[in-house]
Phi, psi and omega in degrees: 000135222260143159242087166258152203252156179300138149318138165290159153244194194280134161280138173310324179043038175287159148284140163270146204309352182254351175281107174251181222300244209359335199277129198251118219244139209264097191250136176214127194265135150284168171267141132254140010284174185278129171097003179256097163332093176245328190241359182281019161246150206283306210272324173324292194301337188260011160295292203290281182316348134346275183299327193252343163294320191282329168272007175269317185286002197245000181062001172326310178199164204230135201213110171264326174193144176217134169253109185240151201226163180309308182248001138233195168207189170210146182213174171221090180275152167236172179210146167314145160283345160290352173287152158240139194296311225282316189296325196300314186292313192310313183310285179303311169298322168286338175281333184297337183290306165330296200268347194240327197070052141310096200256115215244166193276141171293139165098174179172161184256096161247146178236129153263135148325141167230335180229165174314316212276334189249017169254352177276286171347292180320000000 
């Protein structure tokens, strides 16, 4: 007997329209495969922080904090409201894939924060 699992579907990753550039987003990108070290090595990980520096000075996205774990990482961003969150990550994981050889998971996890007690939490 064949064992499948549900297709994921695709998350909206919309800003709600009352959320503005200030509003800050708790994200977190996979690695694939899951248990494999891709980003916990020193030339992998000063790529990356590379990458999310150039598009933080380019005002693209606002990076408050960034984490990297063997296999994903989280961070806590804001983005332009002129921005789209969903294109802005997509973007960024393919040049970070290019440039760290990275292999990331379809897709991504955003939460926005709503009060000060879950930007401590994070």
């Amino acid at each position: 007997m064949e064992n499948t699992l549900p297709k994921r579907r695709k998350l909206p990753h919309d800003r709600p329209p009352w959320a503005g550039d200030e509003a800050i987003y708790f994200i977190t990108l996979c690695c694939d495969p899951r248990g494999r070290n891709q980003l916990c090595e020193a030339p992998v990980a000063w790529r990356l922080f590379e990458t999310i520096e150039f598009r933080h000075a380019r005002g693209e996205m606002y990076v408050h904090l960034c984490v990297l774990m063997p296999d994903h990482l989280h961070g806590l961003m804001s983005f332009p409201s002129h921005v789209s969150m969903r294109k802005l990550i997509a973007d960024w994981k393919e040049s970070a894939s290019r440039r760290a050889h990275v292999v990331w998971q379809r897709d991504f996890f955003d939460h926005r924060l709503r009060h000060a007690d879950s930007y401590t939490e994070k």
